[in-house]
Every structure is written in C-alpha cells, then in structure tokens.
C-alpha positions as CSV (number, residue, x, y, z in Angstrom):
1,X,29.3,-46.6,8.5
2,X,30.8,-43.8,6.6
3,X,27.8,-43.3,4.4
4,X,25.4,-43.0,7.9
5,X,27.9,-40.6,9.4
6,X,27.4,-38.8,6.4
7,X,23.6,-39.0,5.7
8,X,23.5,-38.0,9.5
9,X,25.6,-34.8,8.7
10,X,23.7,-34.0,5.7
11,X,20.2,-34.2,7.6
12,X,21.2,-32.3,11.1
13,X,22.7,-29.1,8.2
14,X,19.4,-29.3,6.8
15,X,17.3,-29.0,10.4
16,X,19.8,-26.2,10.8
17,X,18.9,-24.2,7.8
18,X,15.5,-24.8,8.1
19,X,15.9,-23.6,11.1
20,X,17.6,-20.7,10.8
21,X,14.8,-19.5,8.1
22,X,12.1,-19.7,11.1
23,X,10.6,-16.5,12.7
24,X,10.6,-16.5,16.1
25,X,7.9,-14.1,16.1
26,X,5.6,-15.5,13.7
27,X,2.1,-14.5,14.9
28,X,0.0,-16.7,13.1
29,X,-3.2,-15.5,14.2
30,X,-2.2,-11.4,12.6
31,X,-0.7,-12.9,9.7
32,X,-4.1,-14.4,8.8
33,X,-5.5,-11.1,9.6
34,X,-3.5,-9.1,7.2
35,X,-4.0,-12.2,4.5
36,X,0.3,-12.4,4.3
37,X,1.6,-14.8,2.2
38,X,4.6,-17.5,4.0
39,X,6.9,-13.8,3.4
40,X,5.0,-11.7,5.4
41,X,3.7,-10.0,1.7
42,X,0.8,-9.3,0.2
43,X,-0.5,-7.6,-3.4
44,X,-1.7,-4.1,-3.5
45,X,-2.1,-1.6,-6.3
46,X,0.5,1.1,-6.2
47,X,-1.2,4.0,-7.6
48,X,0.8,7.6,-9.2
49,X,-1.6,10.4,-9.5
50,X,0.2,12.3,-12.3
51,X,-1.1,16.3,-13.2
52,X,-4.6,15.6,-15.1
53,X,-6.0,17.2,-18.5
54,X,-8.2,19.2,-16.7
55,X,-6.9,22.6,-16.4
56,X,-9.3,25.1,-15.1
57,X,-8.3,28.2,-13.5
58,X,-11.3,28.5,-11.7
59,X,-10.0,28.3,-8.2
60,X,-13.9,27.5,-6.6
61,X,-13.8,24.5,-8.6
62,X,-10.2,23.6,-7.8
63,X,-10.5,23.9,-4.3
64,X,-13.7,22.3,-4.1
65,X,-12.1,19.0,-5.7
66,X,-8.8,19.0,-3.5
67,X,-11.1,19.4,-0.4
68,X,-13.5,16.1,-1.5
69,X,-9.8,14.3,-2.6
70,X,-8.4,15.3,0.8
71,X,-12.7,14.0,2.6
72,X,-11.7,10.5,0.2
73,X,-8.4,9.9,1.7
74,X,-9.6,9.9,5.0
75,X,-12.8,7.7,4.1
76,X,-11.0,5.0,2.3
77,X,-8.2,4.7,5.4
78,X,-11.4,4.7,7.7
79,X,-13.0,1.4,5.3
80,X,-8.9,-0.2,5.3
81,X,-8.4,0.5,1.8
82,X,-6.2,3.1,1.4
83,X,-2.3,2.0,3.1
84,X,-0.4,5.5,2.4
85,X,-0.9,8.6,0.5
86,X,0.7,11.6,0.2
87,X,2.0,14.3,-2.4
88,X,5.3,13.9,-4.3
89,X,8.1,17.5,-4.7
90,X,7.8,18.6,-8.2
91,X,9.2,16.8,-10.6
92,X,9.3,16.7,-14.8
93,X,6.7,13.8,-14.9
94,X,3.9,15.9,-13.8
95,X,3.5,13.3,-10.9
96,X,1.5,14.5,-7.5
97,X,1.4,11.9,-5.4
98,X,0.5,8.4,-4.4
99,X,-1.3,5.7,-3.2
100,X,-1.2,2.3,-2.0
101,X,-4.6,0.7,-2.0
102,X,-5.5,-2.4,0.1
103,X,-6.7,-4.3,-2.8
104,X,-5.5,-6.9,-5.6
105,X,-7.2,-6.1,-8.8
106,X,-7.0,-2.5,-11.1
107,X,-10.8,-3.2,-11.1
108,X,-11.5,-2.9,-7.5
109,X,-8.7,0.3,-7.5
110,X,-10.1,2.0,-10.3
111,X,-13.9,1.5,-8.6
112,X,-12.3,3.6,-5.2
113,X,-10.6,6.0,-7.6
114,X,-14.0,7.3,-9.2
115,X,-15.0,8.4,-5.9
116,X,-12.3,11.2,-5.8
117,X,-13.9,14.1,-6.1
118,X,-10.4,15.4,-8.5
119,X,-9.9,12.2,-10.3
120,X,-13.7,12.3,-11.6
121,X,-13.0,15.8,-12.6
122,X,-9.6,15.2,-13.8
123,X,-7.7,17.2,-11.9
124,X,-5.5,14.5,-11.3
125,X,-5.4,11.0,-13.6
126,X,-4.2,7.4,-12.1
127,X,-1.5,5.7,-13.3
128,X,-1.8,1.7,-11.6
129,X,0.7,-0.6,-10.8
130,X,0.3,-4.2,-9.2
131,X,3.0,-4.0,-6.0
132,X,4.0,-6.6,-3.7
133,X,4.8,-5.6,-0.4
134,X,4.8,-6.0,3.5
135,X,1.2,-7.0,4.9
136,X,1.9,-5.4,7.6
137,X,2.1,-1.8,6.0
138,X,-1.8,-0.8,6.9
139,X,-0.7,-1.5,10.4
140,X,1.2,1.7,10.5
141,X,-1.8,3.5,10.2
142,X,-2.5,3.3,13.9
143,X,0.5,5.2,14.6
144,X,0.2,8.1,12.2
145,X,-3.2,8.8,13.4
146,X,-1.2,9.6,16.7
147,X,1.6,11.7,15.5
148,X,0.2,14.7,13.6
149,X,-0.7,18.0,15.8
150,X,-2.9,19.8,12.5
151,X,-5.5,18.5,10.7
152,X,-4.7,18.8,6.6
C-alpha cells in the first residue's frame, strides 16, 4: 500500500512539473509561422560588419555605397530576411554594425551580403556567426516601422 501511495506521489509531482513547463500562450499556429523550435528559437546568422580594406577618400564613391547599403537594408526587411541592423559607437575592433539575417546557412547570408552595394565594394567586410535566438524577433519589425518620425 505504501509502494502505491508512493508511485501515486511520484506521478501527480511529475503532472505538476510538466505542467508547470507549459505555456499558456502557446500559439501553435504563429510558432509554425516563424518555424520556432519546442523554445520558441530559431537559427539565424548574426552578422558584424567590421571597417573594410577599401579606403578611398573619394567621398562620391563613398556616399554612393552607404546610400545602396542603406536601399539594401530596407529591401531585405521588405523580402523577411533582414531581423535588425544598425551601426555600433566606435570601438578598437574597427566594427560598424550588425545584422541579424533570417536565414540558417553562411551560404544563403553571404548570397544577400553581395548585394550591398559597400560590402561588394569593400567598404565594409562580414564577419558571420551562426546565432540562436527568439523566432519571434522579426515580429518586432512591425512596430519599428511605426516609431521613427525621419527617414535615414
């Protein structure tokens, strides 16, 4: 009698746990959407744009290449590949800024990287990393497209 007592213990503390792990507010249907894992994360590729070998002093050319980096930004959040970008302070490592693209593989990254206008002229050079994070995150892209008051 002791032993069921027990085993019955043992199994309602495991329904509890299990339990407790469970989202309430699991949405199956937009975690399918976003393609998130049983944690609500996903791969991307985390990309640094560090200072490139390229340095020109020819300010046409330069501001030429900023203006088509600045055109790509927009068209690869308008195709859902590009999460969040945005320039880093200055630092020692020469980095600019950075990227989080909506995609698994340094192959499909670096394909959406030759497109920028200042990475092909090597104004700026890609350093890749494989992250793991929220699936959620290119949801927040909604809401910064209703925050800003001037165009960049």
């Amino acid at each position: 009698m002791k032993f069921l007592f027990t085993s019955f213990i043992i199994c309602l503390m495991g329904t509890s746990v299990h339990a407790q792990n469970a989202n309430p507010n699991y949405d199956s249907v937009l975690a399918q959407k976003l393609q998130a894992d049983d944690y609500g994360m996903k791969s991307y590729v985390l990309v640094i744009l560090k200072t490139g070998s390229n340095t020109t002093k020819d300010q046409k050319i330069t501001d030429s290449c900023f203006q088509g980096h600045m055109n790509n930004i927009k068209h690869l959040v308008k195709i859902e590949k590009l999460c969040v970008a945005g320039p880093l302070g200055k630092n020692e490592d020469s980095y600019r800024g950075i990227f989080i693209l909506n995609v698994k593989t340094f192959e499909e990254a670096n394909e959406l990287l030759q497109s920028d206008p200042a990475i092909s002229a090597q104004l700026l050079e890609p350093v890749l990393y494989h992250w793991y994070g929220s699936a959620a995150l290119p949801e927040y892209l909604n809401a910064s497209d209703k925050i800003w008051k001037k165009s960049h």
